[in-house]
C-alpha positions in Angstrom: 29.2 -3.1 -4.2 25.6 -5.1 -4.5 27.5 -8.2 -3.2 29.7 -8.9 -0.3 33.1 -9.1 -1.6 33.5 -12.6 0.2 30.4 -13.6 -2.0 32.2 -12.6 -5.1 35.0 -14.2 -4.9 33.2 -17.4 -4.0 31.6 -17.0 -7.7 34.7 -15.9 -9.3 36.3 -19.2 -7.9 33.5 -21.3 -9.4 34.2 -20.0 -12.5 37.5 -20.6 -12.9 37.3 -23.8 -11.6 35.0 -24.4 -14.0 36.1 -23.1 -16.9 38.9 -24.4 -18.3 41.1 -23.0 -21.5 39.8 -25.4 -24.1 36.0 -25.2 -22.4 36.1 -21.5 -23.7 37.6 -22.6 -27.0 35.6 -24.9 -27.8 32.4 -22.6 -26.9 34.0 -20.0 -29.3 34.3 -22.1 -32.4 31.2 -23.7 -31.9 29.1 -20.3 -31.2 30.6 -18.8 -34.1 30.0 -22.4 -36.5 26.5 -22.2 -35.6 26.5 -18.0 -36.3 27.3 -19.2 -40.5 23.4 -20.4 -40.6 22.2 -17.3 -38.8 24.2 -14.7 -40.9 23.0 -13.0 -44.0 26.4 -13.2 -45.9 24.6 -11.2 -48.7 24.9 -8.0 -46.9 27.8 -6.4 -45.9 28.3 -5.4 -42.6 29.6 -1.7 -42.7 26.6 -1.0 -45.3 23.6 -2.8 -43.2 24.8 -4.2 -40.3 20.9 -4.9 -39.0 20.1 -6.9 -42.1 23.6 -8.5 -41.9 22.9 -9.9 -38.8 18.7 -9.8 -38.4 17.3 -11.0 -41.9 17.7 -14.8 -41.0 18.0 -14.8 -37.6 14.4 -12.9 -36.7 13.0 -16.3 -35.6 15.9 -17.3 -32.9 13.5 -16.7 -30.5 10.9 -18.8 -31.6 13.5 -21.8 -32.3 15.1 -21.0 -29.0 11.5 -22.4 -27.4 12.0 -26.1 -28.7 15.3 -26.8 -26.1 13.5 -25.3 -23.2 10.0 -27.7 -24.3 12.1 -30.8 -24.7 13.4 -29.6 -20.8 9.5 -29.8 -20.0 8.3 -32.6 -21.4 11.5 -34.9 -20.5 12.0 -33.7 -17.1 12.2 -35.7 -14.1 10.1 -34.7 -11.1 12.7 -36.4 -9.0 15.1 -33.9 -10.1 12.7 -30.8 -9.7 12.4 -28.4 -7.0 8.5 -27.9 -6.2 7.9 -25.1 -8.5 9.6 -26.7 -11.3 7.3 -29.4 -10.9 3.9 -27.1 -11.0 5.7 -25.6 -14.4 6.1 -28.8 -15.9 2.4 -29.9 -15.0 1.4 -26.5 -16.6 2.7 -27.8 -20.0 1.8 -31.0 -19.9 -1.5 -30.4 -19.2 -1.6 -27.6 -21.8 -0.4 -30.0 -24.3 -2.8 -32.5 -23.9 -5.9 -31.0 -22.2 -6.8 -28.6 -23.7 -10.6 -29.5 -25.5 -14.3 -28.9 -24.7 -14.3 -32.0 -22.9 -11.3 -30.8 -20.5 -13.1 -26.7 -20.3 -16.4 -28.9 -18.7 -14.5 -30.0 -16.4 -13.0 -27.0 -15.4 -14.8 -25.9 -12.0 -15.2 -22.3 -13.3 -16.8 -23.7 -16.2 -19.2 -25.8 -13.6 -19.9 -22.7 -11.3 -20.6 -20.4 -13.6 -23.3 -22.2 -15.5 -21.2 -23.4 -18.7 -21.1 -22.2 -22.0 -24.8 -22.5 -24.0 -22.9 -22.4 -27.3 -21.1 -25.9 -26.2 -23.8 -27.0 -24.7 -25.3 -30.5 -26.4 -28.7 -30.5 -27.3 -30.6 -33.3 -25.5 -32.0 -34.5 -28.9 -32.1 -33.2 -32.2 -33.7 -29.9 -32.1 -34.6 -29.9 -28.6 -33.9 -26.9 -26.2 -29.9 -26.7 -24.7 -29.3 -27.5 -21.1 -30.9 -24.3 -19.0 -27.9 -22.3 -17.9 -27.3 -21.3 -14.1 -30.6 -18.7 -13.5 -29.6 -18.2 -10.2 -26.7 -16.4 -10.5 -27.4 -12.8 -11.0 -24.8 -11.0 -14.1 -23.0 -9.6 -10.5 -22.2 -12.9 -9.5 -21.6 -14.4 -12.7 -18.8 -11.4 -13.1 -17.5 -12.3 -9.5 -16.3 -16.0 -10.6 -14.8 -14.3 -13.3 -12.9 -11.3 -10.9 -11.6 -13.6 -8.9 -9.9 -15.7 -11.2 -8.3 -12.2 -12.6 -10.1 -11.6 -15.4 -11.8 -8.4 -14.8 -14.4 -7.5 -17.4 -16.4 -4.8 -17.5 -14.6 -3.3 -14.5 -11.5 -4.0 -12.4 -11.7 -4.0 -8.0 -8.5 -3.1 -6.8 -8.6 -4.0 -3.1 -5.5 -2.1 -1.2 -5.4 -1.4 3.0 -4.7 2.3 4.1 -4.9 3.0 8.2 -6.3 -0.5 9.2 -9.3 0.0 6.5 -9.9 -1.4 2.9 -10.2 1.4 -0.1 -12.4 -0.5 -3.0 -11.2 1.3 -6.5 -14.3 0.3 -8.9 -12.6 1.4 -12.4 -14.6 0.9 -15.3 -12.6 -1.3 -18.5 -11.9 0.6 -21.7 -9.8 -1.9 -23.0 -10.6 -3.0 -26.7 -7.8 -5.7 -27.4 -9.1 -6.4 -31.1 -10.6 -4.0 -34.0 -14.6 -4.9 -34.3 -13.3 -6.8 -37.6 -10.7 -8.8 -36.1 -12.5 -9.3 -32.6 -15.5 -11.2 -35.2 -12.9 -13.1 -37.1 -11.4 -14.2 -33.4 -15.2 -15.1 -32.3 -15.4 -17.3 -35.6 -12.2 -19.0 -35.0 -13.4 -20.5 -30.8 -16.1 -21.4 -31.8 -14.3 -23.3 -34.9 -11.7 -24.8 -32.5 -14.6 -26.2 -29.9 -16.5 -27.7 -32.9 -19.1 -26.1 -32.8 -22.3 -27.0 -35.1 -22.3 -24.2 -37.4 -25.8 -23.3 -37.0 -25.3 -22.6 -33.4 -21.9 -21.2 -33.8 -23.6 -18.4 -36.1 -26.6 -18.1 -33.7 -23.9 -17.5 -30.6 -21.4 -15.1 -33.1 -24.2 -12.8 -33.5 -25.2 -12.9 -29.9 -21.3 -12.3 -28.6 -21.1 -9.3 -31.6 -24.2 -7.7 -30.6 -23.4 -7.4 -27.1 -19.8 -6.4 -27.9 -20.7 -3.6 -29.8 -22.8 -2.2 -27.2 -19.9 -2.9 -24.6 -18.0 -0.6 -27.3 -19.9 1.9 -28.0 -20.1 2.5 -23.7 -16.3 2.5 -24.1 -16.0 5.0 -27.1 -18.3 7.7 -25.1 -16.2 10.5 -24.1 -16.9 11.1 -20.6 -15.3 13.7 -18.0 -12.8 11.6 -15.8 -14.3 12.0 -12.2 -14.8 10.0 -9.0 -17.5 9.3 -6.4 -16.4 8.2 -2.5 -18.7 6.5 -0.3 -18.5 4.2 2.7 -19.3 0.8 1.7 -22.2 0.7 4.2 -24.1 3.2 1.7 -22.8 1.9 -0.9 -24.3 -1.6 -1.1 -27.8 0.6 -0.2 -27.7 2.5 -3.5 -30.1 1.9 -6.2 -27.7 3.5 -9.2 -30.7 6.0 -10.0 -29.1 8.1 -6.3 -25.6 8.7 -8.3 -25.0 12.3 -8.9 -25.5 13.8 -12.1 -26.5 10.6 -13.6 -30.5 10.4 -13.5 -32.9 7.5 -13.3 -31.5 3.4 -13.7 -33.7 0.7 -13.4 -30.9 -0.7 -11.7 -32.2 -2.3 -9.0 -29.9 -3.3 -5.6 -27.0 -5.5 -6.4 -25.9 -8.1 -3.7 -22.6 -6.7 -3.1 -22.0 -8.7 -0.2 -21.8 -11.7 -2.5 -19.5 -10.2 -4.9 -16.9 -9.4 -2.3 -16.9 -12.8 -0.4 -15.8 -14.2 -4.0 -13.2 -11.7 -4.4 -12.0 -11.5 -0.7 -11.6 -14.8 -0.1 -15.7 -15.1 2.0 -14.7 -11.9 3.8 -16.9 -8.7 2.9 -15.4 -5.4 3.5 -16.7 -3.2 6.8 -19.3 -0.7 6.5 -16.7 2.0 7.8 -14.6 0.7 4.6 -14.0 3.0 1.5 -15.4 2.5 -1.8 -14.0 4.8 -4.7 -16.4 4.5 -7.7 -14.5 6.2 -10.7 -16.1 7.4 -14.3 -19.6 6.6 -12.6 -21.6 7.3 -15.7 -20.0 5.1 -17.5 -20.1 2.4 -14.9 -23.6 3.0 -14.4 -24.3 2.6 -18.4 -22.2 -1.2 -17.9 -24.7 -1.7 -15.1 -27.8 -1.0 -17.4 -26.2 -2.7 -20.1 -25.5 -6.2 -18.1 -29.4 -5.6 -16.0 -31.1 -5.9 -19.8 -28.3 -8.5 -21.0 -30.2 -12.5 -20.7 -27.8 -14.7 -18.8 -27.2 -17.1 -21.8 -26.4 -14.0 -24.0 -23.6 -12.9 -21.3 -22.3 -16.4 -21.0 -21.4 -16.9 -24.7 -19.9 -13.7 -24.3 -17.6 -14.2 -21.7 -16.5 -18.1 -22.3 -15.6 -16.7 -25.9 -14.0 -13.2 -25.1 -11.8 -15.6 -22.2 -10.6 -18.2 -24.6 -9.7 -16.1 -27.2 -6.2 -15.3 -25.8 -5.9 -19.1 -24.6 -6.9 -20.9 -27.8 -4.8 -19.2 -29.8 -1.6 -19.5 -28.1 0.7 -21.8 -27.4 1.7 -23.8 -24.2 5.1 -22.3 -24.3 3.5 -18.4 -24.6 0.6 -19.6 -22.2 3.7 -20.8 -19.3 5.5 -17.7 -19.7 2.6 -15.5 -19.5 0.9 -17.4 -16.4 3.8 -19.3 -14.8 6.3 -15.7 -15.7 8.4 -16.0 -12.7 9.2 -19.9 -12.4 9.6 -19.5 -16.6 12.2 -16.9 -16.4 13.6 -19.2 -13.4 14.1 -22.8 -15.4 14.9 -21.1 -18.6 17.7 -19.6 -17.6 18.8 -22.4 -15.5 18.3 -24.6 -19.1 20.4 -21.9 -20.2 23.6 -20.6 -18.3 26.1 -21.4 -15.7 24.7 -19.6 -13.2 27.4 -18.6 -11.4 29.1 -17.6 -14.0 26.1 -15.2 -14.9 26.9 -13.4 -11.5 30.4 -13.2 -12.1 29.2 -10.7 -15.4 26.5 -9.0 -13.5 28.9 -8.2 -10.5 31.6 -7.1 -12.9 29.3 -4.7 -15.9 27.7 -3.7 -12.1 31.3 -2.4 -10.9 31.9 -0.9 -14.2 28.6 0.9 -14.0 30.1 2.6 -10.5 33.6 3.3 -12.0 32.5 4.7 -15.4 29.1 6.3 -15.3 28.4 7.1 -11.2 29.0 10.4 -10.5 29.1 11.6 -13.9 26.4 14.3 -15.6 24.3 11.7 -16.7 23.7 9.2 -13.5 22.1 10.9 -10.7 21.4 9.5 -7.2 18.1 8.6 -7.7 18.9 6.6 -10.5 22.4 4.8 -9.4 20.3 3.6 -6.0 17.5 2.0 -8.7 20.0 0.7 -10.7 22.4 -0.8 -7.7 19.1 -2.4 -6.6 18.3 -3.6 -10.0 21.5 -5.2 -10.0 21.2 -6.4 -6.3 17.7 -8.4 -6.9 19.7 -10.0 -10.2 22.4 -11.5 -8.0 19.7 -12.4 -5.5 17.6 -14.3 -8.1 20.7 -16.1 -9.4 22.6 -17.0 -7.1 19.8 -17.9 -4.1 16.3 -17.2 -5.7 15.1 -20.7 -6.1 14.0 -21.8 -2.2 12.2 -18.2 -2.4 10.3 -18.9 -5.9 9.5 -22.4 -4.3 8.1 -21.3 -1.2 5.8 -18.5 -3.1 4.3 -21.4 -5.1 4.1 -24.0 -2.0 0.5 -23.3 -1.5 -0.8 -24.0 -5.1 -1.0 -27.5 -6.9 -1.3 -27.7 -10.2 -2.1 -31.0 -12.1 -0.9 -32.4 -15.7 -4.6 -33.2 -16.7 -6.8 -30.5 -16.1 -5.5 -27.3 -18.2 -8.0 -25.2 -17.6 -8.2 -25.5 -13.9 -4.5 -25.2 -13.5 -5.2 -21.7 -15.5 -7.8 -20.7 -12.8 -5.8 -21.8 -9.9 -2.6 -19.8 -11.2 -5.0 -16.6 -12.3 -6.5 -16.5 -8.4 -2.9 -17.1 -7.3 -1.1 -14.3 -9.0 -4.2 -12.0 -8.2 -3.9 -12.1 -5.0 -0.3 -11.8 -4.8 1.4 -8.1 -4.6 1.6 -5.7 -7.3 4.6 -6.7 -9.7 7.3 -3.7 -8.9 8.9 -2.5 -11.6 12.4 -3.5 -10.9 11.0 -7.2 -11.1 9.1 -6.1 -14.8 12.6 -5.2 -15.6 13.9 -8.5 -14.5 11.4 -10.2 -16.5 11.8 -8.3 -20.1 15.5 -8.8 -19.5 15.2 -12.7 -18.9 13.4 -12.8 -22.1 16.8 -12.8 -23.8 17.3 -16.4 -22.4 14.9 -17.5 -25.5 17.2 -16.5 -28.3 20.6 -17.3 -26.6 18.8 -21.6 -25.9 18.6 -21.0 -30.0 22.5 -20.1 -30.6 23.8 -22.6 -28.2 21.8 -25.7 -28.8 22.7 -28.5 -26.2 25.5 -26.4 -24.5 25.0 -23.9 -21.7 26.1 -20.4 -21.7 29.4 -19.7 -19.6 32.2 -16.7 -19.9 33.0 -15.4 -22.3 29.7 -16.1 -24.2 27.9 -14.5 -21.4 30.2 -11.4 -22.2 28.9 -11.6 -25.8 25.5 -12.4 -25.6 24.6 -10.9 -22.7 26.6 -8.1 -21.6 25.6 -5.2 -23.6 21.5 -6.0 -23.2 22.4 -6.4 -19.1 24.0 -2.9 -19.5 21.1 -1.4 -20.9 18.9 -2.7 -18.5 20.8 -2.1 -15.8 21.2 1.4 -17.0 17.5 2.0 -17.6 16.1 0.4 -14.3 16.9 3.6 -13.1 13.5 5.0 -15.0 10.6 5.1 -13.1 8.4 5.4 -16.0 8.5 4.4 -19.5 9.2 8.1 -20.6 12.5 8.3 -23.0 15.0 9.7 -21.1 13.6 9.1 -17.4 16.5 7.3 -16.2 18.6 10.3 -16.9 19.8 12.6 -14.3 18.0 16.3 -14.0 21.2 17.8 -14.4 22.3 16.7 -17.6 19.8 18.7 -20.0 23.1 21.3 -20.4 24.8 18.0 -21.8 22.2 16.4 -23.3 21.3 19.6 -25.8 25.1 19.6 -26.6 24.4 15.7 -27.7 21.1 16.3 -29.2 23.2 19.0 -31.9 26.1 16.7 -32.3 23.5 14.0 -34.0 21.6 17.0 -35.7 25.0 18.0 -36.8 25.6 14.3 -38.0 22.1 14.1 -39.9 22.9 17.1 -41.3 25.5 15.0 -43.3 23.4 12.6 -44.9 22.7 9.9 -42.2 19.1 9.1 -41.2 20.2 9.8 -37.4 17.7 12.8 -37.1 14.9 9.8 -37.0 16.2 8.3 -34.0 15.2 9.0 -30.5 18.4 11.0 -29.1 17.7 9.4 -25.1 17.6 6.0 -26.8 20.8 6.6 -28.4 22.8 7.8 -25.9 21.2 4.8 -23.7 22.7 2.6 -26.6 26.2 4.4 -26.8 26.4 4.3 -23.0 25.5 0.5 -22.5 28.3 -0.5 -25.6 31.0 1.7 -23.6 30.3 -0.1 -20.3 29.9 -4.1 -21.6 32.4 -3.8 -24.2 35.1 -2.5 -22.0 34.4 -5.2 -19.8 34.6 -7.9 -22.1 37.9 -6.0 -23.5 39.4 -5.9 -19.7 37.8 -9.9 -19.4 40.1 -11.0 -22.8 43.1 -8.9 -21.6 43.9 -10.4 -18.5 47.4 -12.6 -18.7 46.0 -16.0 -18.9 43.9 -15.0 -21.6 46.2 -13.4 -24.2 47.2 -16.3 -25.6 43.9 -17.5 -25.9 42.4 -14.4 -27.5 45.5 -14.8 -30.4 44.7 -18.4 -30.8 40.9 -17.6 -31.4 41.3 -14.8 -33.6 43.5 -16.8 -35.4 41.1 -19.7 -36.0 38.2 -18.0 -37.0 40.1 -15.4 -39.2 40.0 -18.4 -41.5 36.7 -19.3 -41.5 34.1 -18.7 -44.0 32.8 -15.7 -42.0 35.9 -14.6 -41.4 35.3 -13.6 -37.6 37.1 -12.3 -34.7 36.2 -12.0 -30.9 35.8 -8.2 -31.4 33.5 -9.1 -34.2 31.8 -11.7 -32.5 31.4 -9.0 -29.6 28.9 -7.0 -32.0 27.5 -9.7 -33.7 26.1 -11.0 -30.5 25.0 -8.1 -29.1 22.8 -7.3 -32.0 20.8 -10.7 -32.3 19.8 -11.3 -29.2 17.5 -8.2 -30.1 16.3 -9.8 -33.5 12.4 -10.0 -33.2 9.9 -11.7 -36.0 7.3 -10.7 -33.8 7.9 -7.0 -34.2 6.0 -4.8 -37.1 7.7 -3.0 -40.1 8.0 0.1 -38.2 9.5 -0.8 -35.1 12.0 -3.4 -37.1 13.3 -0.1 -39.2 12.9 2.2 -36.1 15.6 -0.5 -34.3 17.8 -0.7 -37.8 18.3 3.0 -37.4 19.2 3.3 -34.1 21.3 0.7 -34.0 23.0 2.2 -36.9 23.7 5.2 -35.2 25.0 3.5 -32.5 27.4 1.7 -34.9 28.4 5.4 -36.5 29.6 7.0 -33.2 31.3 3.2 -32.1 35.2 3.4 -33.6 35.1 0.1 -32.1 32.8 -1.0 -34.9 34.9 0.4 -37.4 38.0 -1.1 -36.8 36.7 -4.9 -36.1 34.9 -4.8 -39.3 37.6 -2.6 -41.1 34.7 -0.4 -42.5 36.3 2.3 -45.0 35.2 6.1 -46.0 32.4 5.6 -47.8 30.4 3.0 -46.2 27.4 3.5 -45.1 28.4 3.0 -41.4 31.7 3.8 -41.5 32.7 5.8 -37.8 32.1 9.5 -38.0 35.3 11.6 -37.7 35.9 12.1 -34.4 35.4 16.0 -34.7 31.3 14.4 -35.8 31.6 11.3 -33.7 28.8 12.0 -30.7 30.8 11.1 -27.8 28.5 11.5 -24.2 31.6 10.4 -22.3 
């Protein structure tokens, strides 16, 4: 398996040593005490499962946030590994730097000439402090690159045969509708207090020059590509592109432009440079040549704090800082080795119940096993390698905006993320909702089983997709299958249910991941010197208010981990469907919650239920 057998029983050994009878009792009742304020005991469960257990517990997520902030702001450095530390100093800094006064400071702020609309006048009605007029729109968008912010076109630097290959790809990104994007321009320049007369003057210079960068963005041009070695290319004056005609462009310093980005290297004149959608690249060029420095710098300071003013320090962490987050969260969080005990088990129960069948081909179970494998890794030994990636970067707890330029060159220059470690990421996300349920306690077996188990399983399942196309992760050979599934649910819809709305690959993703983490948990309960626990349990909370079960508390938990206020209408009923199918074709479901002919979710026959084992 992904561990060495000695290394799991070394876990398994921890655990049990570690969790005694009346631990895991006592982490029962109190999980499912704090599930009666979560619950929407309006709702029945076999009617609308989704709004039984989603209508008041959408915003677990966001309350989860408060335990892992009072981690931050209370933490001992003494206590920290190095990493932690540059975390912590991330927050605090966030927290309490995070005003004009602090973004003057900043030395990207400095170097690129500041911000006119912040600037002070020197006396009432007198001119604004000149901005930097020897930097050239080039080098102004260099600072800017090399912090990883790429606007108006992104330089993807990669080495092929002992040379560099420069990807010049023009943006087309439009984050905002024209509407909201002036709204958001309104609401920086509010937040820097900003005289309103100048605020307006610098809003309509930011919109005008936005709506040209749109309207370059909106042209439909033929996707094409122009190679050249970089010793020609820094000779060009843009009018000698084909097929593109005469620019008063004149020579850009290129030379300049790569030092900043390559760390005061410049490429080699043997060195490729791949120029792609040259027109419109060209038409940025012209666009920026005619564009007065101070117009461009109210631009950009206000485009780049957009996302920073309006988020928080916890979102701003997570999205900078991603990979020590996910790191201290769960370690606020779980039993760690406990959390590799499950992983190494749903991980063997992948191999024995879904290897080798018609669904999992060899392709996927070796992206999945190595899914699985960097998991374990990260658990179990992935702090001394998190701390020595962030060794050569120090952030401090006063300066937030130079903390954000020193993490934004750092992760730009590190390599691509893969996508086994954007799996990892999405799945620690879960780690939010669960510091909610738990409050002060830290998850261990079984809760691990219940609130983590079935969301592993899907991931684990789905790491074996190389794309984000439904159904990737599924092998070639199972279309013959997979039709036969597709007209069992067609079959079902047929009926009355609202299955023909869901996606059939996400479905039998669903059906598949239940199978594998609830028969673990089920195998986890059943073991010898558990039974008696299990009846005293069920016992207790059958006389609760919610009238629970461990079965029931198996679904439960599953479900609201996956709870999201951030999500839209759509994709909140898209997820109440499918995970309403799910519940149809689980006879599991049925019996914990005693659902009877007639309800809405009661299990389909089993001649209707769509089995894909």
């Amino acid at each position: 398996m992904i561990l060495p057998a000695l290394a799991i029983l070394w876990v398994a050994g921890i655990v049990c040593g570690q969790n005694s009878t009346a631990q895991m009792e006592n982490e029962l009742l109190h999980f499912s005490y704090k599930l009666e304020q979560y619950l929407d005991t309006s709702r029945q469960p076999c009617q609308d499962f989704y709004g039984y257990v989603c209508s008041r517990s959408a915003n677990l997520s966001q309350t989860g946030r408060q335990r892992f902030q009072s981690f931050l702001k209370g933490a001992d450095d003494g206590q920290l590994m190095d990493m932690e530390v540059q975390l912590v100093n991330l927050f605090r800094s966030c927290e309490t730097g995070r005003g004009a006064e602090a973004l003057k400071g900043s030395q990207l702020y400095r170097m690129s000439g500041g911000w006119p609309a912040l600037e002070a006048a020197k006396s009432e009605g007198g001119p604004q402090r000149p901005s930097n007029q020897t930097l050239s729109w080039l080098g102004l968008l260099s600072l800017f690159h090399e912090v990883g912010a790429p606007y108006f076109f992104e330089t993807v630097v990669t080495m092929q045969s002992n040379k560099r290959v420069v990807v010049l790809q023009p943006d087309t990104t439009r984050r905002n509708t024209l509407r909201k994007f002036e709204q958001r321009v309104g609401e920086v320049l509010q937040s820097f207090g900003i005289e309103q007369s100048r605020a307006h003057v610098a809003a309509l210079e930011v919109l005008s020059l936005e709506r040209a960068r749109r309207d370059i963005v909106k042209v439909d041009l033929k996707e094409d590509e122009e190679q050249f070695s970089y010793g020609s290319f820094k000779q060009l004056r843009y009018g000698n592109f084909v097929n593109f005609g005469n620019a008063s462009v004149p020579r850009l310093d290129w030379d300049s432009y790569f030092r900043k980005l390559l760390g005061g290297k410049t490429p080699k004149d043997t060195d490729t440079i791949v120029v792609k959608q040259v027109p419109r690249l060209i038409k940025y060029f012209v666009l920026l040549q005619n564009t007065s420095m101070h117009r461009l710098l109210n631009w950009i300071w206000t485009d780049y704090l957009m996302d920073i003013v309006d988020t928080d320090c916890h979102q701003l962490a997570e999205t900078y800082a991603g990979d020590i987050y996910a790191h201290v969260v769960q370690r606020v969080t779980a039993d760690r080795a406990g959390l590799a005990q499950m992983y190494a088990t749903l991980g063997k129960a992948y191999s024995e119940q879904l290897v080798g069948s018609v669904w999992i081909d060899e392709i996927s179970q070796v992206s999945s096993r190595q899914f699985l494998g960097q998991l374990m890794h990260l658990t179990l030994n992935g702090d001394e390698r998190l701390d020595a990636a962030y060794h050569d970067i120090l952030l401090g707890r006063r300066s937030f905006y130079r903390n954000l330029e020193k993490l934004r060159r750092f992760q730009r220059r590190r390599p691509p993320v893969s996508q086994a470690n954007k799996d990892l990421r999405e799945f620690a996300q879960v780690f939010a909702t669960v510091n909610a349920l738990l409050g002060r306690q830290n998850l261990s077996s079984p809760l691990n089983y219940l609130l983590l188990g079935e969301h592993f399983s899907w991931s684990l399942l789905a790491a074996g997709s190389n794309s984000r196309t439904p159904g990737a992760w599924r092998s070639s050979d199972s279309e013959r299958r997979f039709n036969a599934f597709r007209e069992c649910i067609a079959g079902a819809a047929a009926g009355g249910s609202p299955a023909d709305q869901v996606n059939p690959n996400d479905l039998l993703l669903g059906l598949l991941a239940q199978r594998q983490a609830l028969r673990s948990y089920r195998q986890w309960l059943g073991q010898p010197n558990r039974t008696t626990l299990q009846e005293r349990i069920d016992s207790l909370l059958a006389v609760g208010r919610l009238k629970m079960s461990l079965q029931k508390l198996y679904f439960v938990g599953s479900l609201i981990v996956d709870c999201r206020s951030d999500q839209g209408v759509l994709q909140q009923e898209r997820k109440r469907q499918l995970t309403h199918a799910i519940l149809r074709n689980s006879r599991e479901f049925g019996e914990a919650f005693q659902c009877r002919p007639g309800d809405a979710l009661h299990p389909l026959q089993q001649q209707q239920r769509c089995n894909p084992l």
